[in-house]
N, C-alpha and C positions, 0 to 999 in steps of 0.2 A: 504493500500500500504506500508507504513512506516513499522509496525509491522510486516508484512509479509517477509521485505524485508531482518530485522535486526533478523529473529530465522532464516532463510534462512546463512546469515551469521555467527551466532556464530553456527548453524549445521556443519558447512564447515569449521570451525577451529576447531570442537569437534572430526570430523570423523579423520582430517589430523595431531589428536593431537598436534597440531599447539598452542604456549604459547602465541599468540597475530597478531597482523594483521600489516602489513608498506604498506604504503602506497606514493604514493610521492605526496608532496601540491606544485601546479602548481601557485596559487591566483586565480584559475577559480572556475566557481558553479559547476563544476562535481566531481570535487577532494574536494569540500567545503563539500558537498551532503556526499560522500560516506565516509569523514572522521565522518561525527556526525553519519554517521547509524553505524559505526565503533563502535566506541566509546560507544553507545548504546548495541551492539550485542559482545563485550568484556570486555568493561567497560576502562574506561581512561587509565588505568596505564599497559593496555596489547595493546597499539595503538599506534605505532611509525611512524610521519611525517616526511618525507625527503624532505628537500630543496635540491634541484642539480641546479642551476645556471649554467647556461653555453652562456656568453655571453648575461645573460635576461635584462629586463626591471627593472628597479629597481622599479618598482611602483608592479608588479607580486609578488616580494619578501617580498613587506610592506603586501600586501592583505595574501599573505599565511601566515604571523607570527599574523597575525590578527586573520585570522581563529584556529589556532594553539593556542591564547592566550582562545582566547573564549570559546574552546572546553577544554583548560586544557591538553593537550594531550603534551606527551614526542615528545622533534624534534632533530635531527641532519641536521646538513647541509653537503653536499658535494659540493665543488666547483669545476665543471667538466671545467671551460676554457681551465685551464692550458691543461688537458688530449688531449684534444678537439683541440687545437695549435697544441700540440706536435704528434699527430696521424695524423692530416694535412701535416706535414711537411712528413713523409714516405710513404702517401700516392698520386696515381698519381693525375694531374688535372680531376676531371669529373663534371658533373652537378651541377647546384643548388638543384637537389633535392635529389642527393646523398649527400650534403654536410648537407643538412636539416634533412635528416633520420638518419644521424650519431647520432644528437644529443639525440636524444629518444632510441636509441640502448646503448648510455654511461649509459643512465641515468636506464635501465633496467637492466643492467651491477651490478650498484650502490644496485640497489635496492635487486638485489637477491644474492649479498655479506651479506645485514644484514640480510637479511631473515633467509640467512645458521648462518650465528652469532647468530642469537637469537631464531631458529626456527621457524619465521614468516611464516606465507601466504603472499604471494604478492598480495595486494587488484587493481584490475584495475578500473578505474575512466571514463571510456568509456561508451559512450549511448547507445543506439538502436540507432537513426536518425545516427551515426558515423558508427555503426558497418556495418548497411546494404550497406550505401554508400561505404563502406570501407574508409571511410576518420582516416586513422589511420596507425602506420608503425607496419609492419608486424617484429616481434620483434624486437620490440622498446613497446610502450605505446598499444599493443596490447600482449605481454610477459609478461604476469603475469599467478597467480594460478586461479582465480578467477573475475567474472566481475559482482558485485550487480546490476547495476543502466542499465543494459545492453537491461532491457527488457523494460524500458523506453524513451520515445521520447523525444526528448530538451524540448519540453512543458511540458511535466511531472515532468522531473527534477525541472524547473523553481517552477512549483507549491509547488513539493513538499519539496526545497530550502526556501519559504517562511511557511511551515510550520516546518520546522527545524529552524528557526530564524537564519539564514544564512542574516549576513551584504547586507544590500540594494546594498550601492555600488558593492560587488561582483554580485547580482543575476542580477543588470544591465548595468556590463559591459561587451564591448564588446567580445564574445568569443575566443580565439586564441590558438595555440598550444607553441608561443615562436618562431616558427622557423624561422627568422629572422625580424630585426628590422622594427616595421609599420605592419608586417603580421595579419591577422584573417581569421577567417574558413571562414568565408560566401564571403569572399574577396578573397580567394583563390580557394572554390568550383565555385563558380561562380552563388551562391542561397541563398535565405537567410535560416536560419531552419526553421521560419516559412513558407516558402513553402516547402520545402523539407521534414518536418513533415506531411503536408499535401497528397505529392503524395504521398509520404510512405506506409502512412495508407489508403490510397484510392487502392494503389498496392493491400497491402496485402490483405484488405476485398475484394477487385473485384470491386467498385466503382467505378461512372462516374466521372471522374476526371477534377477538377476546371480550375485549371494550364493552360497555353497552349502547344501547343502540342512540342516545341520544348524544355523546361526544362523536360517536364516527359521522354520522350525520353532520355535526357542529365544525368535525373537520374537513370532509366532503363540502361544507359548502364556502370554507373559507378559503380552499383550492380553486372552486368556480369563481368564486367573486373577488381571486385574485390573478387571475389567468390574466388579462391585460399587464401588470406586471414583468411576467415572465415573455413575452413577445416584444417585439420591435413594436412602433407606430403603425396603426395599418394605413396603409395606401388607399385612397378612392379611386380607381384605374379609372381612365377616360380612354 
């Protein structure tokens, strides 16, 4: 899996003659994961971590300069609050969840500024169990060149985060995207992965499914009503 994942990867900065890979370090196992296959499949000193804080947890910011010190790898930080205020302030009242997808849109912003500066690929930190449910913002932390880890499940991650020697405390803290204070994925899906890893793969293979019937269902239909997501723009042909 590992080996597979990282010539996968440095093919995709060879084709795009691409001088290195940025990535952004969240303090989560998915950006932990795909920074050390990074690092492997370009080699340290062509792997640029981004902090972008906007508003985070200050324990998120200790975990990523963690990973960051472990791996050896070049960081810059960007501090999006200020950005992130000051775009608030011109724009009208709407949701909480327009206010939460701003932030993964700065921060994609952020990312594909240095990409052009240093002619990076933008490495995306996204699962499979995320992408199918579309639990992700649709350019925002879904805007990138590239997505390694995409064809694996939260479980798979997990595993394969302990054989990358990925800090304990990260592989077993709680998952969350940052977007606002107390938030987490399984807290705001309304599942946890390990179920949601489970209908997944029981979808895909055809299998009699464990779950009961009102979360598969719950997942079923947050795969329809995020199918636009996972596609290009569609075309109107003339």
């Amino acid at each position: 899996m590992k080996d597979k994942i990282v010539a996968w990867i440095r093919k995709k900065a060879k084709d795009a003659k691409a001088k290195g890979i940025i990535l952004g370090l969240s303090g989560g196992i998915d950006s932990a994961v795909v920074c050390a296959l990074s690092k492997e499949a370009v080699g340290k000193d062509n792997v640029l971590g981004l902090f972008m804080p906007c508003h985070s947890h200050s324990r998120d910011i200790k975990d990523a300069k963690i990973v960051a010190e472990k791996l050896k790898i070049k960081t810059r930080s960007v501090n999006l609050s200020g950005v992130y205020d000051s775009f608030l302030k011109i724009l009208p009242k709407a949701s909480n969840l327009a206010l939460a997808n701003l932030r993964p849109r700065l921060r994609m912003a952020a990312l594909y500024y240095f990409a052009n500066k240093f002619n990076y690929l933008v490495c995306g930190t996204g699962n499979k169990s995320e992408l199918m449910a579309g639990y992700f913002t649709k350019y925002g932390d879904g805007g990138v060149d590239i997505l390694p880890i995409a064809g694996l499940l939260k479980k798979d991650v997990r595993r394969l985060a302990k054989e990358l020697g990925i800090p304990v405390q990260i592989i077993t803290k709680a998952p969350t995207a940052g977007l606002w204070p107390g938030q987490t994925d399984e807290g705001e899906m309304g599942i946890t992965y390990n179920e949601l890893d489970d209908i997944l793969y029981r979808l895909e293979h055809k299998q009699k499914q464990r779950a009961g019937k009102g979360k598969v269902t719950k997942v079923e239909r947050m795969i329809a009503r995020s199918g636009h997501k996972r596609n290009m723009p569609e075309i109107c042909n003339i």
